[in-house]
C-alpha positions, -999 to +999 in steps of 0.1 A: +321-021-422+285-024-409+271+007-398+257+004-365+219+014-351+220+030-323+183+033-317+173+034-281+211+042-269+225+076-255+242+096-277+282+096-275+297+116-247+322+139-263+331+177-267+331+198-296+357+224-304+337+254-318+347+288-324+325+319-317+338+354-331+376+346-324+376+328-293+376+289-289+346+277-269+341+238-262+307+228-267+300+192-243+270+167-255+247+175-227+247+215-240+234+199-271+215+173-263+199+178-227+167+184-222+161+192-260+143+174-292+173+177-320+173+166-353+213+152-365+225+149-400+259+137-404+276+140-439+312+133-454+324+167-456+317+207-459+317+224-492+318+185-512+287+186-540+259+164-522+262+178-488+265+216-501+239+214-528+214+193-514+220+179-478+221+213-461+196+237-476+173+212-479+174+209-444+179+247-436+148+249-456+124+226-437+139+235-403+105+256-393+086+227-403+104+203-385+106+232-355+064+234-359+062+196-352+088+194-317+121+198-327+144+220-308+171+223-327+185+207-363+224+198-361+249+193-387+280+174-375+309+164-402+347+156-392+361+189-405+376+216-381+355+247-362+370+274-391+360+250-420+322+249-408+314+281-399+329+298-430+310+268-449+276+277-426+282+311-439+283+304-472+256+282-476+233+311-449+226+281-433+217+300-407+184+280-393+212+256-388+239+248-359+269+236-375+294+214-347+328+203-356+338+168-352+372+175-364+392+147-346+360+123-355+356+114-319+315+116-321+317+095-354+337+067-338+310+069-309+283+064-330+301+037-349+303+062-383+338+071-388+347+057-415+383+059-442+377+072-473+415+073-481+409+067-520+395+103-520+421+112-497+398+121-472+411+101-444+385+093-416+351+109-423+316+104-409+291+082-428+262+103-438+232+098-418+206+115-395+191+109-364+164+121-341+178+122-308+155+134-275+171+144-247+209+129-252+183+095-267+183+082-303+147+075-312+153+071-348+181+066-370+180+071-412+214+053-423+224+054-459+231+020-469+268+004-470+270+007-508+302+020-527+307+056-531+283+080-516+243+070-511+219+098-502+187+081-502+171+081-466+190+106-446+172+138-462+154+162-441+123+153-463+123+116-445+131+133-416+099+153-416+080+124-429+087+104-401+083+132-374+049+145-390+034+123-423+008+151-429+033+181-429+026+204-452+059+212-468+068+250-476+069+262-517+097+263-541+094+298-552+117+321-569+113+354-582+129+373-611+131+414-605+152+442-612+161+472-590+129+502-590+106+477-605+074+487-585+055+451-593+089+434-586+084+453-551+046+442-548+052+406-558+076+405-527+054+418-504+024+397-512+047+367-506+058+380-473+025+387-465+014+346-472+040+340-452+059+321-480+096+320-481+114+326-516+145+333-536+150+366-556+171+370-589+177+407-598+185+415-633+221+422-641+233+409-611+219+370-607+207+369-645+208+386-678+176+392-700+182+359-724+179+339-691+150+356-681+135+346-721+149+314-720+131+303-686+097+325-690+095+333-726+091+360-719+111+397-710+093+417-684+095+416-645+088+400-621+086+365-630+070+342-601+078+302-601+067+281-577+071+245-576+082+245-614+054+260-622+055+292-641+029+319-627+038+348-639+036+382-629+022+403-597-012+401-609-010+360-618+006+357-581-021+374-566-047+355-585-026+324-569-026+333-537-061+339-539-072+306-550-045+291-524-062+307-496-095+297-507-080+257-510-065+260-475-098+274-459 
């Protein structure tokens, strides 16, 4: 089938079936959508390898930047039930994220997405997509193209930004390798929450072993700073980074 533009239109009038602690609580398209600037992805379905290892945190990632350039809120909508995506929000900590429900698919057939996948034995499923919607109105629409199997080319939170702000400067890649009562390890955190730059920690003999640590860095000693691929090194390399960053920025 052709998937269907929607630019310019209202958003479908429909109501979600959330849960909140252990209570059902139906969530209508105005509560969403009224008054706000929101950012939808739509995706095939929660914990499946695209949308969990790339679809989500990328956009849970660049949520303050899209939230620094008007958005209000970024929604992720797939036709699973209320239980499904919250224990899948949780799991990804998704949590710059609102996850919605469309478990019965009734704000997929509104948008002309649903779609069968019945040879994965999904049944009905959205087509992955995203949208800009302002105020209940689609401004822009990124729909993958009607290829076979399952395209991820133009509905990444990357365009998204692009579109919203070209200029964006987009946050760092940066993980850190520690281990518990390393005093560095402890510096090298708080320098990077001092730059106000977000970043993943690995702590020895929990996340990774020594021979990964060698493997990766060459070399055995904590921390280890990457960013962007790049290997810095330790806390005195990072400051020496962040340094020179400041001084590019100014």
């Amino acid at each position: 089938m052709k998937m269907q533009n929607r630019e310019g239109q209202a958003v479908p009038r429909t109501v979600f079936r959330t849960r909140r602690e252990h209570e059902w609580v139906d969530v209508n398209t105005d509560e969403v959508f009224a008054g706000k600037t929101v950012v939808v992805f739509a995706l095939p379905g929660a914990f499946t390898p695209t949308c969990s290892s790339t679809h989500v945190p990328r956009y849970n990632q660049l949520a303050p930047a899209l939230k620094q350039h008007g958005v209000d809120e970024i929604v992720c909508i797939s036709v699973n039930d209320a239980f499904v995506m919250n224990e899948w929000r949780t799991e990804q900590k998704a949590w710059n994220l609102r996850f919605l429900p469309d478990g019965n698919g009734d704000f997929s057939r509104g948008m002309g997405m649903l779609v069968t996948k019945n040879d994965l034995g999904f049944g009905e499923r959205s087509w992955r997509y995203s949208m800009l919607v302002k105020d209940g109105v689609i401004e822009k629409m990124f729909i993958e193209p009607d290829v076979p199997g399952d395209p991820f080319d133009v509905s990444d939170a990357d365009t998204m930004l692009e579109y919203l702000a070209p200029n964006a400067r987009k946050p760092l890649d940066v993980t850190l390798f520690t281990r518990d009562g390393c005093p560095f390890c402890v510096r090298a955190k708080g320098m990077l929450r001092d730059a106000g730059i977000q970043f993943e920690e690995l702590v020895l003999n929990r996340d990774y072993g020594e021979v990964t640590l060698r493997a990766v860095a060459n070399v055995s000693m904590v921390p280890q700073v990457f960013i962007n691929g790049e290997h810095i090194g330790g806390s005195d390399r990072l400051e020496d980074y962040l340094t020179d960053r400041d001084k590019i920025v100014a």
